[in-house]
N, C-alpha and C positions, 0 to 999 in steps of 0.2 A: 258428610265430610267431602270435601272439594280435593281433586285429586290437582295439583300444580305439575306434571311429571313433562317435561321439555329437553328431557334427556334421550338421548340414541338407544336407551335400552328396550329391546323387545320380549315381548312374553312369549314364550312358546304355546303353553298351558291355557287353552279359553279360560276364562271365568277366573284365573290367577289376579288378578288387579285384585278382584273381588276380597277374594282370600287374603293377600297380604295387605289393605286397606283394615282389614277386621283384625290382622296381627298387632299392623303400626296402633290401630285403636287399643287394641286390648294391653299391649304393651305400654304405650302412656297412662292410661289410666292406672294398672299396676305398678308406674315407677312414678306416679304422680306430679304428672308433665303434661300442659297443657296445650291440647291441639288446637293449632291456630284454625278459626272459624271458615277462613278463605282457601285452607288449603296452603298456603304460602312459608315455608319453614324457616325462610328467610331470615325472621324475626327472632327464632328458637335459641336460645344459649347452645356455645360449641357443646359442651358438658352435656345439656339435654339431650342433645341429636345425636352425642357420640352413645349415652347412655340408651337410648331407643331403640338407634343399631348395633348395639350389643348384645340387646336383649333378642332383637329380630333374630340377629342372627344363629344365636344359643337356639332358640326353640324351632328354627328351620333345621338345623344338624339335630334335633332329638328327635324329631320328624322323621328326617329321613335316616337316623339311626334305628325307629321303632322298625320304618316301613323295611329296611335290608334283612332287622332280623326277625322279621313276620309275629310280630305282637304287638298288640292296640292298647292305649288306655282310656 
């Protein structure tokens, strides 16, 4: 999966691309949203991309909701 990212944001976190590339994956596949083969999201319905980063975003905050209150699943 081809990463398009041309935007000013930076990672603090080495190896974070990695990780949130495996989330935006995993989250399309479970809201059954197809990742464009280029990378390019350009093409995606607003709906889908709102729906992707909804999802991103939910399981980032349960994340770091686990990690504040020190238990794993």
């Amino acid at each position: 999966m081809a990463s398009n990212n041309s935007g000013s944001n930076k990672l603090v976190v080495p190896g974070a691309r990695q990780a949130l590339e495996q989330l935006k994956f995993e989250a399309a596949q479970s809201l059954g949203v197809q990742i464009p083969a280029d990378g390019y999201y350009g093409n995606v319905a607003t709906r889908d991309a709102g729906s992707l980063g909804g999802y991103i975003t939910k399981k980032l905050v349960q994340i770091a909701e686990q990690q504040l209150s020190g238990t794993q699943r």
